[in-house]
DRENZA-736216 format. One line per 10 residues: number of its first residue (from 1); for each residue y, z, x of C-alpha. Coordinates in Angstrom, 2 decimals, decimal comma. Example, Ala and Ser with C-alpha at 12.3 -4.5 7.8 and 13.67 -1.06 7.14 Angstrom:
BEGIN
1> -4,50/7,80/12,30 | -1,06/7,14/13,67 $
***
This chain:
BEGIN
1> -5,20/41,31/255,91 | -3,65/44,55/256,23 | -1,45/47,24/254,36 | -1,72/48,16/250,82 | -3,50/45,03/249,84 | -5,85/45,21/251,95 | -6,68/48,97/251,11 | -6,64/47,59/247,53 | -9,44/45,36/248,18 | -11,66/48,24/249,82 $
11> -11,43/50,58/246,92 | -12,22/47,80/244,88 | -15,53/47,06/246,95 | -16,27/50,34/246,81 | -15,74/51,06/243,19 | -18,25/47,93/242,35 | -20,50/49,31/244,54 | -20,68/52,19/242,84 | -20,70/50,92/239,06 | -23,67/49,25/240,05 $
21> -25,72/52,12/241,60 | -24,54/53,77/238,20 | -26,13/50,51/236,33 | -29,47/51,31/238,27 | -28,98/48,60/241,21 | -31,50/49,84/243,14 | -29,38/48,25/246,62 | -25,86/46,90/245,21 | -24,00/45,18/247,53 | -20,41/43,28/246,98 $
31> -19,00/41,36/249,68 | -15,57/40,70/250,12 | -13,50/38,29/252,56 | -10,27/36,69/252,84 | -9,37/33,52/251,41 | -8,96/31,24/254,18 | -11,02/33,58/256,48 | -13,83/31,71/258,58 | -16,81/32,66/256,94 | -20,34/33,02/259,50 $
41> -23,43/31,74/258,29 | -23,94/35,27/256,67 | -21,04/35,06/254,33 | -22,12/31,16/253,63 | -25,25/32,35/253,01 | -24,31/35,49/250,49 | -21,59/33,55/249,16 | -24,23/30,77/248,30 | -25,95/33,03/246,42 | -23,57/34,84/244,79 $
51> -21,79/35,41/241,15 | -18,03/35,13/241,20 | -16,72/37,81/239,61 | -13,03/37,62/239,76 | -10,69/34,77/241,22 | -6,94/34,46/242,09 | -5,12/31,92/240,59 | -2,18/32,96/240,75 $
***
């Protein structure tokens, strides 16, 4: 993704990123990808593992 969304979705990462080093997480991290994006084992992995915070359903 490019363009304005996809600068949209950046700040966004970083903003959480930094609300949570604000909370005290000691190593926040947020991960972000693209629906319909082929995910490597990583992103499986993290996604796995992960609480959704916000979904599209538009």
């Amino acid at each position: 993704m490019t363009g304005e969304w996809a600068e949209l979705a950046w700040d966004l990462v970083l903003k959480a990123h930094e609300e949570l080093a604000v909370v005290g997480e000691d190593h926040p991290q947020v991960e972000v990808f693209w629906t319909g994006e082929d995910l490597p084992p990583y992103h499986r992995a993290a996604q796995a593992a992960a609480t959704l915070l916000h979904r599209e359903t538009g």
